[in-house]
C-alpha positions, -999 to +999 in steps of 0.1 A: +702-235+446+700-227+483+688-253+508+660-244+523+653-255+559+621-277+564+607-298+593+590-331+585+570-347+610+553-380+606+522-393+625+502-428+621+468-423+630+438-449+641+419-436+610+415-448+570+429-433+546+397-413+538+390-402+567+426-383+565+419-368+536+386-357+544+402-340+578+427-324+552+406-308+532+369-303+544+370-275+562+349-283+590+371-313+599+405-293+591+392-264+615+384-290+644+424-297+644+437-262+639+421-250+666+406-217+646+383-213+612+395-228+581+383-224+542+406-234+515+394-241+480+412-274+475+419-273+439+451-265+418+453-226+423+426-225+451+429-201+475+417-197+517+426-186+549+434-201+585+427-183+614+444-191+642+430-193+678+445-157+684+429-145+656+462-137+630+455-149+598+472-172+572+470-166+534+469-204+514+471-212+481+472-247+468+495-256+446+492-295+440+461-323+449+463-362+441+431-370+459+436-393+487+473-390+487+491-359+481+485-325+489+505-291+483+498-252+495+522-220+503+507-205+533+519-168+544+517-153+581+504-117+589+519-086+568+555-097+570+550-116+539+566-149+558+559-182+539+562-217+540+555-242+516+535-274+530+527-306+515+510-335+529+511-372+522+486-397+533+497-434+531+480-463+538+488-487+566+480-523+572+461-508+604+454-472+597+471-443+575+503-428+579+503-387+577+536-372+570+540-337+567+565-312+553+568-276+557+597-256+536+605-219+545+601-199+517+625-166+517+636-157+555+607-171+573+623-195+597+604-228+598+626-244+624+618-215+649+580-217+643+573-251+642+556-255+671+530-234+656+530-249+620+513-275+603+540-301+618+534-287+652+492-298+652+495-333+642+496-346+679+458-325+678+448-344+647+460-376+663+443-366+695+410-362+675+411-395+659+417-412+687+387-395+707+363-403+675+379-441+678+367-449+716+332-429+707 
């Protein structure tokens, strides 16, 4: 088996555990930290799209829920049939939840060359948005 190269990034946010999950998979609240309209049928075999602020589009489909704690899709970019697979785990703190987030390339999509646009590359925008939401 061939290692595949992944980026894990790991955020702890001023927000419950809940709240988390809810900005993980309603789409409203997901959209508000990607920047660019999101609808994903979060569900075992549901399927969406992202698009990004310059319009391109991602393909999802979820592979994996445990409400409140786990989540699993394989997103593709454009036509050039790039993918990554992306799962995220919400933990909870004794002061807040802890988001960590792992994106796996998936065939010669290079994760480590992306990553400022991936997943791991917005969590400083959903940390942003809790903390605006916290001194409201």
């Amino acid at each position: 088996m061939r290692d595949e190269p992944e980026v894990t990034r790991m955020v702890d946010l001023d927000a419950t555990v809940d709240e988390v999950w809810t900005a993980l998979t309603d789409d409203v609240e997901r959209s508000a930290w990607f920047g660019g309209d999101s609808r994903i049928d979060i569900r075992p075999g549901g399927r969406g799209e992202v698009v990004e602020p310059d319009g391109s589009v991602r393909r999802v489909e979820v592979g994996h829920v445990d409400p409140g704690r786990r989540l699993g899709w394989r997103w593709s970019h454009g036509t050039d049939g790039a993918a990554s697979d992306v799962e995220f785990v919400v933990e909870p703190l004794t002061r807040g939840a802890r988001l960590t987030v792992t994106e796996r390339r998936v065939g010669a999509y290079d994760v480590q060359a992306s990553a400022a646009s991936t997943i791991a590359g917005r969590l400083l925008d959903l940390e942003l948005l809790f903390l605006a939401r916290s001194r409201v």
